[in-house]
C-alpha positions as CSV (number, residue, x, y, z in Angstrom):
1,X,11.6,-1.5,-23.2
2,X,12.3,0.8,-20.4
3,X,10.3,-0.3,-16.8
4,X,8.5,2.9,-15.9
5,X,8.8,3.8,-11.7
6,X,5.8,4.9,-10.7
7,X,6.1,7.1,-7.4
8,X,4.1,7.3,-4.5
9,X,1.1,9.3,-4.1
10,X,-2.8,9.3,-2.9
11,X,-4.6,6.9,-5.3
12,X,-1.6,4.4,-5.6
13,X,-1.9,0.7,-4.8
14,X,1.4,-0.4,-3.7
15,X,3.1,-3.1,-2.2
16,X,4.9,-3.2,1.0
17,X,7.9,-4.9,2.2
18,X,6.0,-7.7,3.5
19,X,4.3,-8.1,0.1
20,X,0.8,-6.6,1.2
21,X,-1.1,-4.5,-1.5
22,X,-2.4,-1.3,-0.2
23,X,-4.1,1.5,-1.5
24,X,-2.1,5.0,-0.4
25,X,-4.8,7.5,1.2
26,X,-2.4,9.9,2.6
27,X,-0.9,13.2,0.7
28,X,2.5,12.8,2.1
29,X,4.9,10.4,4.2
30,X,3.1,10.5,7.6
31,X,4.6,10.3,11.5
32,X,4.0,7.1,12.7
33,X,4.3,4.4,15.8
34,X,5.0,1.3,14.3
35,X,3.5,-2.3,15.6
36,X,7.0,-3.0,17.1
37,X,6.8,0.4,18.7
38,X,9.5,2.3,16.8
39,X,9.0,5.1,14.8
40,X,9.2,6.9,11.4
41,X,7.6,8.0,8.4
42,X,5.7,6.0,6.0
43,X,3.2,6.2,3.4
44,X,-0.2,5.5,4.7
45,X,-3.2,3.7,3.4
46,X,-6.0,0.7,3.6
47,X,-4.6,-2.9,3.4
48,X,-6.6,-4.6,-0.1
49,X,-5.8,-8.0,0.7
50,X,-6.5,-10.4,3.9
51,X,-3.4,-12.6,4.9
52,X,-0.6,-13.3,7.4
53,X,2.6,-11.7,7.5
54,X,6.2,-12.6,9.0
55,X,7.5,-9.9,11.2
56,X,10.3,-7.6,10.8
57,X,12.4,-5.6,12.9
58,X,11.4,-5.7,16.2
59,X,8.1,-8.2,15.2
60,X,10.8,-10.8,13.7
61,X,9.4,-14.0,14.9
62,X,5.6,-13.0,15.0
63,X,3.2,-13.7,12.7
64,X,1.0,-10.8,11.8
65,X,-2.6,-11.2,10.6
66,X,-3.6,-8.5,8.6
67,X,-7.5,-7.5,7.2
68,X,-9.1,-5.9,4.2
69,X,-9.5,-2.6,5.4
70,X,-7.0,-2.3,8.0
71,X,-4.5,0.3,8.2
72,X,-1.4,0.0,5.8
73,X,2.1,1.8,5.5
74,X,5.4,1.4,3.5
75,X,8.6,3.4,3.9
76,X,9.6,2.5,0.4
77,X,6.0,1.5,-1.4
78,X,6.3,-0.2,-5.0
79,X,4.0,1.4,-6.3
80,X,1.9,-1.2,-9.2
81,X,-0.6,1.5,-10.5
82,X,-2.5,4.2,-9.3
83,X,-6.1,4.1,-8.7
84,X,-7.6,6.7,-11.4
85,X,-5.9,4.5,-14.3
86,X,-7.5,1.8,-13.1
87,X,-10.9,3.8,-13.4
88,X,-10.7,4.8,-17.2
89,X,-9.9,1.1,-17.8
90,X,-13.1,0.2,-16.8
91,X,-15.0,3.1,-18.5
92,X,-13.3,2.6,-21.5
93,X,-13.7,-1.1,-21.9
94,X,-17.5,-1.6,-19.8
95,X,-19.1,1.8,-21.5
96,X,-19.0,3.1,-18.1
97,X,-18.7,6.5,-15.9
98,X,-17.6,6.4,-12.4
């Protein structure tokens, strides 16, 4: 069986390069100042999942604590599902409308 990419896009949940699980609120890759200070473009969103990260790039060596609700990003998100799928699984199997 053939492993379907999903792409990027508002309404994803996705996974970083750390391994964080986000949930991808912006339209399009966004401008934007990184924690090490450099810059790029990412895909922006809400972190899902509370935790520590190691550091990358410039924050190699630091441990990052990261919170439900703070801001994600990914340059390259792997992308698990979008949001709306998840939805109609849970009207279809709880008799449900969201």
């Amino acid at each position: 069986m053939e492993e379907k990419i999903l792409q990027p896009r508002r309404g994803a949940i996705a996974k970083c390069s750390l391994g964080r699980i986000g949930l991808i609120t912006s339209e399009s890759m966004q401008h934007v100042i990184y924690g090490d200070k450099t810059e790029g473009f990412s895909w922006v969103g809400i972190q899902l999942t509370d935790g520590e990260v190691n550091g990358v790039g410039g924050d190699e060596g630091k441990v990052i604590k990261q919170k439900i609700g703070s801001v994600w990003m990914s340059r390259e998100p792997k992308v698990i599902c979008y949001i709306d799928d998840i939805i109609e699984l849970i009207e279809e199997n709880f008799n449900i409308t969201i």
